[in-house]
N, C-alpha and C positions, 0 to 999 in steps of 0.2 A: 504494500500500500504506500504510496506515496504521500508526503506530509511539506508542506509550505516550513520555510525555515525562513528567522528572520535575517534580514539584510547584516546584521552585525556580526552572523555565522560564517558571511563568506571572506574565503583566505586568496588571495591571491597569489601564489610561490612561482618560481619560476627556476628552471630546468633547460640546458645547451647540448642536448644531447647532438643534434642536429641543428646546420646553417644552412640550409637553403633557402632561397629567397622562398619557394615557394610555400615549405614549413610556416614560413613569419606570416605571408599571408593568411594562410589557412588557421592562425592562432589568434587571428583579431574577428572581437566579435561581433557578426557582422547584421542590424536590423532592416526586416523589407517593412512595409508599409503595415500599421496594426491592421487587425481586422474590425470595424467598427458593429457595434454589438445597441446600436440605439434603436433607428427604425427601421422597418421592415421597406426593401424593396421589390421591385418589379423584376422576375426569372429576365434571364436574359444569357445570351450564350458568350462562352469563353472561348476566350480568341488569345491572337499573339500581339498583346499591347508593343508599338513600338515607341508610342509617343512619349512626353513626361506622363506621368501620374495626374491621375485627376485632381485638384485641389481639394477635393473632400478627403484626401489622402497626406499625412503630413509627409514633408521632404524626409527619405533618408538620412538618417543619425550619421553624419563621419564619426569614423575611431577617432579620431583626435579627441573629439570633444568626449566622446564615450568614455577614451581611457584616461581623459580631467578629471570627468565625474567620478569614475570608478575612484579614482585615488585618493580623491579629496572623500567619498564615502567611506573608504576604509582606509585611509590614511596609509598606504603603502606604497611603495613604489611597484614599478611594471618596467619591462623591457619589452623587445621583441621576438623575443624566444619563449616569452611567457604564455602562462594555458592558464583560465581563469576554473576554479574548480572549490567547491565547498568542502573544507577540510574536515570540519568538523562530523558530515555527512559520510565521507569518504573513510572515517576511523571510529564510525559508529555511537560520536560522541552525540549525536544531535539529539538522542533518546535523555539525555540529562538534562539539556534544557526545555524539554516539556515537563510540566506540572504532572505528577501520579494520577491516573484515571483512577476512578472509580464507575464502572460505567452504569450509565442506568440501567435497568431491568424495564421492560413493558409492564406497567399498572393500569389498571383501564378500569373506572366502574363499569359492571356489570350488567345488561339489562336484563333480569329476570327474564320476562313476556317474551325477550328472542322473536320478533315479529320473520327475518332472513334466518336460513341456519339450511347451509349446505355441504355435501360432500362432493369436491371435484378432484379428479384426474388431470394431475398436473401434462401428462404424456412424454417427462422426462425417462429417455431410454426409449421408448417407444420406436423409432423409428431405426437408430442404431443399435439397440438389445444393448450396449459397452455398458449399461447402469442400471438399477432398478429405477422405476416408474415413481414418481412421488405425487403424495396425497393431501390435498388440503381442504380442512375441515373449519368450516365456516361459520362465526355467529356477528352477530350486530357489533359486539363489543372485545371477540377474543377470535382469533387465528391460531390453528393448529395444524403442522406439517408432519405427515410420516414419511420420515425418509428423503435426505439428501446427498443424492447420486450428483454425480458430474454433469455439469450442463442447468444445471436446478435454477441462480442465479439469470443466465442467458436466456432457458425459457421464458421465466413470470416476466425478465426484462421486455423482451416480444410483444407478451401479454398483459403487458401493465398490471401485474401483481408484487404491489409493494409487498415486499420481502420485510419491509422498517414496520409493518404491523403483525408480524407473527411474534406471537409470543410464548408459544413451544412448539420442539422437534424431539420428534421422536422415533427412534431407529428399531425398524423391526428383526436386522443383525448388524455387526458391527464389522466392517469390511468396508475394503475400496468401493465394492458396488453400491452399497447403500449411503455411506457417508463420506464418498469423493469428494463433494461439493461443497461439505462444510465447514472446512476450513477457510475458504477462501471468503463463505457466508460470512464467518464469524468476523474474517478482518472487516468486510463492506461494511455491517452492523459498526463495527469497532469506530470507523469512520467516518460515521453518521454526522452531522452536525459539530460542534463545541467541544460537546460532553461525551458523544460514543454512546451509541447501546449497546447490551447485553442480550439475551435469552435462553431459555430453559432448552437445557440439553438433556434428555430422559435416552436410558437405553441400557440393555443387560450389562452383567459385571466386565465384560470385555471392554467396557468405554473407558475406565479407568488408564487400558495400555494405547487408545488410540489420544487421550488426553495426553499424556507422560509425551509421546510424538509430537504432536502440536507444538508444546512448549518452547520446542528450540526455537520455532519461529511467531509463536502468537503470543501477544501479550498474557500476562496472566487472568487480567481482568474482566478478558472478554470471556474467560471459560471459569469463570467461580461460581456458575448455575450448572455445572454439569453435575449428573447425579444416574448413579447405578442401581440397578435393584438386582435381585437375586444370589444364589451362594458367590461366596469371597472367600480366599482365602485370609486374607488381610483386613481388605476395608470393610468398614460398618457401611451396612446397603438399609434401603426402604426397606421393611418389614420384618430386621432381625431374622438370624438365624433358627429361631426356635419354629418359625411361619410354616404352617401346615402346608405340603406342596398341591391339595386342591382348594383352596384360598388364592385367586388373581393378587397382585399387586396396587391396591389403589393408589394410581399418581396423583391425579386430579378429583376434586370435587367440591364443587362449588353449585350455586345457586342454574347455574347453566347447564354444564355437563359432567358426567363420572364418567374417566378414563382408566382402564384398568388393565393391567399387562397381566398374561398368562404363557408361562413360560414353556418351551417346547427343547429338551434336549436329550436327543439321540443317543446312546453311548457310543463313547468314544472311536474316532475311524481306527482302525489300523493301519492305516498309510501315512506312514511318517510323513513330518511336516504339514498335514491336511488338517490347520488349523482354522480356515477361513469360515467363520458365521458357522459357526460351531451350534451354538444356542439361539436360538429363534425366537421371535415374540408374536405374539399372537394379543394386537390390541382393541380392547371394547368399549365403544363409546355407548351412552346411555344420554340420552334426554330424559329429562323430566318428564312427568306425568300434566298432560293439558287437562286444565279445571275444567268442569264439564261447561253449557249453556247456562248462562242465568236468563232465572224465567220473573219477568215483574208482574205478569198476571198475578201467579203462585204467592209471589211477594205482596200486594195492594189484598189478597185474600185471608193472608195471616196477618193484616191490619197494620202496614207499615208504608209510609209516604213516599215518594222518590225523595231521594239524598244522599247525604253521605252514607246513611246505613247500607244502601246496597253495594256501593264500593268496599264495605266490611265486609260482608255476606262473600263476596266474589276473592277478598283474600282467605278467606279462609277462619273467618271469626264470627262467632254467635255475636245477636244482638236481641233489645227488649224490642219489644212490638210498639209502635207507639199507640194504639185505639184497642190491642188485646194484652190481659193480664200473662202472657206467656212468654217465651226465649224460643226467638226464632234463630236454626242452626242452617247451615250454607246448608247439610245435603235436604233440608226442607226446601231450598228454592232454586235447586244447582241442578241438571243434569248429570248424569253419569260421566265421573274422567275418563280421558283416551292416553290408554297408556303412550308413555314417552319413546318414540323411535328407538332402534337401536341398531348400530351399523358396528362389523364387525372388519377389522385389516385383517389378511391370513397370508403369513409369508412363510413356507415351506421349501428351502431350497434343494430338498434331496427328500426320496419317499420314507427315509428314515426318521424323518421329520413326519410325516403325512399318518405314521404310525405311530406317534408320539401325541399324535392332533385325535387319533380317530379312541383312543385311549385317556384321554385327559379327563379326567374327573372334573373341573371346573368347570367342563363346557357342558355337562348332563343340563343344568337348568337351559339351555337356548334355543334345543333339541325341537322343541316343539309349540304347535299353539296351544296345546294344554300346559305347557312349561311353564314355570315360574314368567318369564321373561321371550317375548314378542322381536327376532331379527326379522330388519326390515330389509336389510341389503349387507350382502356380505362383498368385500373386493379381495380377490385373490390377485394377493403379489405374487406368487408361487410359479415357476418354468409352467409352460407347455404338459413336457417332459413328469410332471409330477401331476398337474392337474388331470390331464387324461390317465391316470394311472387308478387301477380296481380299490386300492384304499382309500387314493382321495375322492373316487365316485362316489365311494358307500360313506365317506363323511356327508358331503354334498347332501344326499339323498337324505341326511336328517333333518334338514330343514324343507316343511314342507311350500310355504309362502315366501321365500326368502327372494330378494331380487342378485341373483349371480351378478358379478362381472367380471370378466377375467382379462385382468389387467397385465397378463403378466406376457413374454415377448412370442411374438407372432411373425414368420419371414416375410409374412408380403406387407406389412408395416413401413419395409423400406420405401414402397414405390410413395410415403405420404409423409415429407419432411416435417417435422414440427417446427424448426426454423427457414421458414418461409421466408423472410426478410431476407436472409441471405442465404437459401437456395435463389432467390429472386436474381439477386445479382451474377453469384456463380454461374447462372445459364444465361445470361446476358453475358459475359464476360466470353465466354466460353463461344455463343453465336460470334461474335468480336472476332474472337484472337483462339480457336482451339487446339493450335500448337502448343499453347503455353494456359490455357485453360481448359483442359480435357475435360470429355463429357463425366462427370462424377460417378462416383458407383453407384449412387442409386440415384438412378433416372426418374425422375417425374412420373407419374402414372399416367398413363394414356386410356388403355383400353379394360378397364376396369366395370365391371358390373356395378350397377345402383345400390345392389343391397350387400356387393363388398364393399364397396365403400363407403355404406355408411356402418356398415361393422367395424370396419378400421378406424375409421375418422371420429365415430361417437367417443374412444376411449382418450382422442387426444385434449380434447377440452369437455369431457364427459362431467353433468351435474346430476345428482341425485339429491331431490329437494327435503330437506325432511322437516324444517318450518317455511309458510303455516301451513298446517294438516292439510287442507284442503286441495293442496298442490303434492302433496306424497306422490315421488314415485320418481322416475328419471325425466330431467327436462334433456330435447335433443335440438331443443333453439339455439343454444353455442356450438352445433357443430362448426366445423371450418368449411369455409368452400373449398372445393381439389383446384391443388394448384399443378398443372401441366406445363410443362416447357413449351409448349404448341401458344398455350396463353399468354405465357411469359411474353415470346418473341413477338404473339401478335401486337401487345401492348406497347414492346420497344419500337418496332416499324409502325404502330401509331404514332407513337411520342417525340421516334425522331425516322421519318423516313428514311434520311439518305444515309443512314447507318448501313443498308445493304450495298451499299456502292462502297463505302466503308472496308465490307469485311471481302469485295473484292481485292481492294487496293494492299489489305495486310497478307492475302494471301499470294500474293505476286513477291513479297518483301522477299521468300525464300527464294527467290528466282533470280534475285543479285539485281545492281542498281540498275533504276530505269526511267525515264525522263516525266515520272508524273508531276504534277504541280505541288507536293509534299516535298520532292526529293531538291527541286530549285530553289523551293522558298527557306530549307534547312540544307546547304550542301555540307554541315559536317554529318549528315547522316549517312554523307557516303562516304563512309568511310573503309576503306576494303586492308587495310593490315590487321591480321590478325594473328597472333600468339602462335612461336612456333611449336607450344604444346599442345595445339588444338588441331595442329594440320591432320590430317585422315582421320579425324577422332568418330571415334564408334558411338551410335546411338545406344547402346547399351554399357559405356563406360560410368559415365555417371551423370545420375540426373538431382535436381535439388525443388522440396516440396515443401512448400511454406505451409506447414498447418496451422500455425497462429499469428499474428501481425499485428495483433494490437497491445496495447499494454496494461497495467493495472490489475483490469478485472477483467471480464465477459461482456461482451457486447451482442447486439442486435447482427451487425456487419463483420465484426473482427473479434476472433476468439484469441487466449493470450499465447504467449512466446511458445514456439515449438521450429525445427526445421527439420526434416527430414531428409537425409542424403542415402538415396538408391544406387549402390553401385550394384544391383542385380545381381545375376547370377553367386557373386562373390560374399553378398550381403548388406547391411546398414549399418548408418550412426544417428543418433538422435541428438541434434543438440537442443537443450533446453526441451522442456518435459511439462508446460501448463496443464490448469484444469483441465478435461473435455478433451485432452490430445488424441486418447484410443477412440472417439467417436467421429472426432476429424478423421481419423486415418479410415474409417469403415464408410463416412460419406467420401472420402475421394477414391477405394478403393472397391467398396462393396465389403460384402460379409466376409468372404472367403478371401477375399486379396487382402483383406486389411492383418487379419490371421497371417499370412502369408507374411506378410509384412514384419508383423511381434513376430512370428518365428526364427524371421533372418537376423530381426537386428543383434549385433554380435558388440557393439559399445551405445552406452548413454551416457552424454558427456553436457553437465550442469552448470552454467552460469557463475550462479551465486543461489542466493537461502532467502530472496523474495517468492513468494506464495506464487506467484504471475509467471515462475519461471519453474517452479518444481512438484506443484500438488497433482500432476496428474501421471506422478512416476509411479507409485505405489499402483494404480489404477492397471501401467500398461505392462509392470513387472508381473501380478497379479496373473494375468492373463497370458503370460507366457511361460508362465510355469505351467498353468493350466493345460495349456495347449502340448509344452512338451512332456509333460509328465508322463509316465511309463516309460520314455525312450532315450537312448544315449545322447546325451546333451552336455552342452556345458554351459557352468553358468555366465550369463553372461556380465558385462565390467560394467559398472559406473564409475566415472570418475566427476569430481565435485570438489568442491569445498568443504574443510574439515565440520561445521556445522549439520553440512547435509549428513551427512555419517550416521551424527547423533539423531537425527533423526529416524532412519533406514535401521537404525541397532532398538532402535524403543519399537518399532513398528513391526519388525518381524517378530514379537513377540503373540501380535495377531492375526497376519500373515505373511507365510515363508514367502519370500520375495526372492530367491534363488538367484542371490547375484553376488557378484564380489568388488566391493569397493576401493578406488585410489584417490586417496587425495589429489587436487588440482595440481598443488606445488611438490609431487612426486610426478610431473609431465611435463616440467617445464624443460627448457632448454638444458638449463645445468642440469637436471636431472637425469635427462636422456644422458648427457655425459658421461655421468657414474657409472654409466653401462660399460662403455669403453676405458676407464680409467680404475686405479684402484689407489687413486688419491680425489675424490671429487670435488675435498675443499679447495684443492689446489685447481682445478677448473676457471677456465678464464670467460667474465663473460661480455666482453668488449664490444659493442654491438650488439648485444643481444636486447632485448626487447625487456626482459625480467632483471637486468642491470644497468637499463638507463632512467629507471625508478625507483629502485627499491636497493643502490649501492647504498655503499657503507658512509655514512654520513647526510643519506640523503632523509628531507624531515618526513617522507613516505616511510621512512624503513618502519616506523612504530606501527605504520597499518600493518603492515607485512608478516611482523613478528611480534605481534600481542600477547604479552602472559597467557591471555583467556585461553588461546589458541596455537603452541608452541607449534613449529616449523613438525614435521612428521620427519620419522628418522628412515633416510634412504634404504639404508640396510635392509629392513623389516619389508619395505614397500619393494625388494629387486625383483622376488619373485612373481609379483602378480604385473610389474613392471615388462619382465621378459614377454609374461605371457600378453598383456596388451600388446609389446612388439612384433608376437609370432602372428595374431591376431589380424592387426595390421599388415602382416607382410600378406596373408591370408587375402587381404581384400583390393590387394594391391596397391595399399596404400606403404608412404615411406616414412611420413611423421604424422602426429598428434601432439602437439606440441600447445600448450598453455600457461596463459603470460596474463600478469596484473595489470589491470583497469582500474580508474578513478572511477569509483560508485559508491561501493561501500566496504566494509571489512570484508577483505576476501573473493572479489570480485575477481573474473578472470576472463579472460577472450580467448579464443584457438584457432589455431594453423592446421590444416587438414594440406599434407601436398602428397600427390601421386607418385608412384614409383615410374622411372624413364623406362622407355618403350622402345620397341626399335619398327621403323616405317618398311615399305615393301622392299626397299633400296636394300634396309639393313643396318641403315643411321639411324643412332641412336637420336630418340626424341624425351625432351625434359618433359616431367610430368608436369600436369597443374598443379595451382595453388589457390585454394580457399579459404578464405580467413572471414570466420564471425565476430561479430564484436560483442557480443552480452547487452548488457545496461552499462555505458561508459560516457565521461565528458570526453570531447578529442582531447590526445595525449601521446605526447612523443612516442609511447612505448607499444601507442596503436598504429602510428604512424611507419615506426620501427619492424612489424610486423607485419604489416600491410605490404613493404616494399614488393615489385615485382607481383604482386598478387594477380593471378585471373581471376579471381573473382572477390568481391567484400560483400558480405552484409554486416551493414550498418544500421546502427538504431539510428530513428528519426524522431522521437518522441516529439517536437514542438515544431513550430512553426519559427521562419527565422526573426519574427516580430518580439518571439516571448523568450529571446536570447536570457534577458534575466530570473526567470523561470529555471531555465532548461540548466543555467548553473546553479542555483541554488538546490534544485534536487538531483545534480549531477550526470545530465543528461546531454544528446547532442540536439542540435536544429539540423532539419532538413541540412541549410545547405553548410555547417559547421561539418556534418556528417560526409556529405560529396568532395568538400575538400579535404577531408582525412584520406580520401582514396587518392584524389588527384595528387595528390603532393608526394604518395607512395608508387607513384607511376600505376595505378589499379587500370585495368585494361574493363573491366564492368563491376558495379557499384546497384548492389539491391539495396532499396532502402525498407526497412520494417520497424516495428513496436512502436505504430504511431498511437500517440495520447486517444482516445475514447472522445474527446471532442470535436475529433474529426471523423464522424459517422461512417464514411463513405471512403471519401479519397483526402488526402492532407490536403493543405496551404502549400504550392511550392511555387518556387520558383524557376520556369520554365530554361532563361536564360545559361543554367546552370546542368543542363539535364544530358548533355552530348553523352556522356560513357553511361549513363545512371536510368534506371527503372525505378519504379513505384512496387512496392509487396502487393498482393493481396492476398484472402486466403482461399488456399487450395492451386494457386500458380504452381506450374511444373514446369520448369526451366532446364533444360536437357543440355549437355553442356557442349552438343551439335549446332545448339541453336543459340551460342550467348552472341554472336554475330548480327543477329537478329533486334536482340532486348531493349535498346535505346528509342529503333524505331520506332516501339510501339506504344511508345509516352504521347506524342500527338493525337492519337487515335482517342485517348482516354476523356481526351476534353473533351472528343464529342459526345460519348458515351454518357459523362456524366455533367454535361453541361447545363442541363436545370433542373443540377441540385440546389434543393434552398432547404432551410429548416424544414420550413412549414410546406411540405411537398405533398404530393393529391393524396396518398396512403399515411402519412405520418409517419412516414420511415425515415424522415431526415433528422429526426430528433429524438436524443435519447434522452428518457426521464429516469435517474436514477432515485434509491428508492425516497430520499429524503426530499424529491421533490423539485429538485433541480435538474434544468437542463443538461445535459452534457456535453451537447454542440452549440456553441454561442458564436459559431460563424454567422452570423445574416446577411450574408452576401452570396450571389450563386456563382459566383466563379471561383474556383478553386485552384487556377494558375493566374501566376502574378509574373508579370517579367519589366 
């Protein structure tokens, strides 16, 4: 989560690692025109401004005057080898100058009478299976969530379901699938407003080992409502040990609803390490009982006036008669009550659970309509796989009036995304440019039956009413309408016709330069030298897959940090591992490739220990164990930063995550040395990237080497070192190599270069080089890195306006980011992990764009095809040239939960030159 630091935090230091002129440029920093956020304008299309700047525009800031002001605000001097970067940020001190949260918890009066009160299907998971489905139960005054999967945030964001009014969640097991997503929930919450909210975390005794995980990276404050119930070895749980085990759990109960856990657990597997969602919950909500009709006839006849008396009567209290010597009581003038609904979770994730369900003593009362207790609708979370199974029939079969739904994953689900917004764009991007935006694995549904689709489609925004009575039952008014790509495209050649003349002109681009009016009006797009590491390069060498491109959190349009690098046959790397990542890889690959996919990859290589870069590793580890389990494998490496560690070591305690971990700074340059050397202190690192930062004397070295976090001892780390090496040589690759970034404690960027090859000739040819950048401000040591690079991604978090932003939480601008590449001779320059308030596409500026692309998600950049990538930034403006906030769907504007916009652009062009 990112946090606003104040002005007196920022350090200015400065560092000669490098003199080239073009270094000192790229080191000033440099503002384009704000974006003005007052009144709303007239759509209008983006073009190649040559003129000055409108006057509604103020002139461009020179450095001069910028780096007066800078020095005279923090009183420091500057040169021109200097890099402007928040110190304090960067060595993790800025947590001490915020005041101690204490965060709120949701308090809400109550309304008894509950006039709304519904049960809906969130359809998180639904369409990728990567998660469980979540549930949210609804009253006038209180919100209730079962189950937070991955993607949970990005759905209700969609669907404009403030997440800032729930005020419990509650986990039916404790596992990546069900509780992906709530980490990342809890920092959003965390960041609400001022003050931060809190909420209730309910969930079997396993919650205690996915809290302990958290830790490393969430505050404490946001999880001091988390609470367990059921046996412990250790902690004190809801209902003491001595609790009879046909006695439910009661969590809640209050004037509105009783919520009550019934615990389901299988004995023990016998397959080692098969700890995942071990113990099940099986949760019961209850409403109240509705006070029958009051009758005033009844009432005026035992001799009592209209008044206040009969609002007594109707609570629930006797009164005198006013004209009769008697005591008039409510059931004298009340109809008979209707008992209170009762909806029933049921999450069985193996039939050994299903025989735990069909056996439970607790549940005899629900059994029937002679039963103590009336279910009105049961939703099964539970596989396919289990629900069609003869024990969970013969449970089913006990309820005779019960409303089924089965919520739980279904294959042809794929053909009906739940994020629409951005399947929307993916198949516009895709009609565009489908060299570099392949058609997705799951295709839009086309030719689909009426009553499949609305069997699939009722589960993704499904309600079940259960106040007021009169409405009992399932409402099918929130289905979605089917979205088709046939629709898509018709809507785009409504909105912008000449887009099909368009995707003529980008598909001619592979056919080398050629005299259309793009290619004259921009002649460095013809640019025809190209890298002699790319000469005959194979389309199945390596390809690179942007699954997330936005930063922070989850968005509508941009899910967060992930890259995927396809070297095929050979295998994968993961760098960076957000929320949602295994469900991205299953929409851009389909069911079975996305599998395919977790099975190859042979390295996950981590950033840093923000939430936006690592919560969705557990998720895709998870699932690769799964998948290879039973068969010769090996585990595969993470490498990361020593924080992630502590995390991955608390976490496998709830599931085996079947990996072996290296520290970041056991991959660095010196590192890799130690291999060859049997002195490594003595290792020189002159040049290097990881000693034009962090030498000896320099005021970095304290990030570097923090008590909290002592250096890892080479020794210990050679072995699993070799084995990354062999690994590596495995997939043809020749380094992995990881170097310190300005962000935060511990940050890191990596060098991916190929091993040389030899051409038909027999000449030998140098491999590529790839370099990501993390979360980093520009910085020699990225610069240092980059040299020679075929390719960079680069974060672009701001626009070049909010320069001072983007250092104060140690970030790049668009174009601070393209001159890290230029200055390093970069031959193509991706930009990604743009800010959440640029919905769509960033603020850049065109001028600057000759070697450089835009990210988006699910781009697949082939590295046959980076010859190609420049040219197809032109194209983008038309595609997306009236974008405005307030655009015909509401898709231009993100409402985060607290209420605020997240896009505060009000202008529709989104190139500025």
């Amino acid at each position: 989560m990112l946090t606003s630091m104040p002005h007196h935090n920022l350090t200015l230091l400065g560092f000669s690692p490098l003199k080239s002129s073009s270094f000192a440029l790229f080191l000033r920093p440099f503002s384009l025109y704000p974006i003005l956020a007052s009144s709303p304008r007239r759509p209008r299309a983006a073009g190649y401004r040559r003129s000055d700047p409108s006057p509604r525009f103020p002139p461009r800031r020179k450095w001069s005057s910028f780096e007066e002001e800078s020095r005279q605000r923090k009183g420091m001097s500057s040169s021109s080898d200097s890099f402007e970067f928040n110190k304090r940020r960067a060595e993790g001190k800025d947590k001490i100058d915020q005041p101690k949260k204490s965060l709120k918890r949701n308090t809400r009066t109550l309304n008894p009478t509950n006039t709304i009160a519904y049960v809906q299907i969130l359809g998180t998971g639904m369409d990728t299976q990567d998660t469980s489905p979540s549930v949210l139960l609804f009253f006038d005054k209180q919100r209730f969530i079962f189950n937070a999967g991955e993607g949970l945030q990005r759905f209700c964001t969609e669907h404009k379901i403030k997440l800032s009014k729930v005020d419990h969640i509650f986990l039916s097991r404790v596992c990546s699938e069900t509780a992906g997503g709530l980490p990342g929930l809890l920092l959003t919450l965390a960041g609400i407003g001022e003050d931060g909210l809190s909420v209730n975390v309910w969930g079997p005794s396993d919650l205690k080992y996915l809290v302990d995980a958290m830790r490393s990276f969430i505050p404490r404050a946001a999880m001091v409502h988390t609470r367990s119930f059921g046996p412990s070895d250790s902690t004190p749980q809801i209902g003491g040990s001595s609790k009879a085990k046909e006695d439910p759990f009661v969590l809640v109960n209050d004037e509105v609803v009783k919520i009550s856990a019934i615990l389901l657990e299988p004995s023990p597997s016998e397959e080692p390490g098969n700890k995942s969602g071990e113990t099940s919950v099986v949760y019961v909500c209850e409403l109240p009982e509705i006070n029958g009709k009051f009758d005033p006839a009844k009432a005026m006849a035992l001799g009592l006036r209209a008044g206040p008396k009969y609002g007594k009567l109707q609570s629930g209290q006797s009164v005198k008669s006013d004209f009769k010597d008697i005591t008039v009581h409510p059931s004298d003038v009340m109809g008979p009550s209707v008992p209170g609904p009762v909806v029933l979770l049921v999450d069985c994730p193996a039939e050994s659970h299903a025989e735990e369900l069909l056996s439970a003593p607790s549940m005899k009362s629900y059994y029937s309509a002679d039963g103590d207790k009336f279910v009105n609708c049961i939703i099964h979370l539970s596989p396919a796989s289990v629900t069609n199974s003869a024990t969970y029939q013969s449970w089913m079969k006990r309820f005779h009036s019960a409303q089924h739904i089965l919520a739980g994953h279904e294959t042809k689900n794929m053909e009906f995304p739940i994020l629409k917004a951005s399947s929307r764009i993916t198949a516009r991007l895709n009609y565009l440019c489908p060299q570099f935006f392949p058609a997705p694995g799951f295709c839009l549904g086309e030719n689909v039956s009426a009553e499949n689709l609305l069997k699939v489609l009722k589960f993704l925004m499904l309600w079940f009413t259960l106040r007021p009575h009169v409405n009992l039952g399932l409402d099918r008014s929130c289905i979605p309408s089917q979205l088709t790509s046939s629709r898509v495209i018709d809507e785009l050649l409504s909105e912008i016709p000449e887009i099909s003349s368009k995707t003529e002109e980008v598909k001619r681009l592979w056919n080398g330069p050629h005299n259309n009016k793009m290619m004259i009006e921009e002649p460095w797009l013809n640019e025809s030298t190209v890298p002699s590491c790319l000469e005959n390069i194979r389309r199945d060498d390596m390809e690179i897959v942007l699954l997330g491109t936005g930063s922070s959190q989850p968005s509508r349009y941009r899910n967060v940090s992930a890259v995927y690098i396809d070297l095929f046959s050979r295998g994968s790397i993961l760098l960076d591992c957000g929320e949602g990542t295994l469900g991205q890889l299953k929409r851009r690959y389909g069911l079975e490739g996305a599998d395919e996919a977790v099975r190859n990859l042979k390295c996950i290589w981590i950033s840093h220990i923000h939430a936006d870069h690592h919560t969705g590793l557990a998720r895709i580890l998870a699932r690769r164990r799964e998948l290879l389990k039973g068969g010769a494998h090996e585990p595969v490496i993470v490498v990361g930063p020593r924080p992630l560690k502590n995390f991955l070591d608390a976490y496998q305690r709830l599931e085996d995550l079947d990996m072996e971990f290296l520290d970041c700074r056991n991959t660095t340059s010196t590192s890799w040395a130690s291999l060859e050397t049997t002195s490594p202190e003595k290792t020189t690192s002159n040049g290097s990237a990881e000693g034009s930062l962090f030498s000896k004397g320099s005021p970095m070295l304290s990030i570097y080497k923090r008590p909290s976090s002592p250096v890892t001892d080479n020794a210990s780390a050679l072995p699993y070192l070799k084995k990354l090496k062999r690994v590596l040589g495995e997939m043809g690759l020749e380094d992995l190599i990881s170097f310190p970034v300005v962000h935060c404690p511990q940050a890191f960027g990596v060098v991916l270069k190929a091993a040389e090859r030899k051409n038909m000739a027999g000449d030998k040819i140098p491999g590529w080089k790839m370099v990501y950048s993390g979360d980093t401000r520009p910085c020699p040591q990225m610069v240092e890195a980059s040299k020679g690079a075929t390719v960079l991604i680069h974060e672009a978090t701001f626009e070049d306006a909010l320069v001072e932003e983007a250092v104060a939480k140690n970030h790049s601008t668009t174009k601070e980011a393209i001159d890290v590449g230029s200055s390093a001779g970069v031959y193509r320059i991706i930009l990604t992990h743009f800010s959440q308030r640029y919905p769509k596409i960033p603020v850049i500026d065109e001028s600057h764009m000759h070697n450089t692309c835009i990210g988006f998600d699910m781009m697949s950049i082939n590295m046959a095809d980076l010859h190609v990538l420049p040219k197809i930034v032109p194209y983008f403006k038309n595609l997306f040239r009236n974008v405005v906030v307030d655009d015909e769907d509401g898709e231009g504007e993100e409402e985060s939960d607290d209420g605020l916009m997240m896009s505060v652009n009000k202008v529709s062009s989104f190139f500025r030159n």
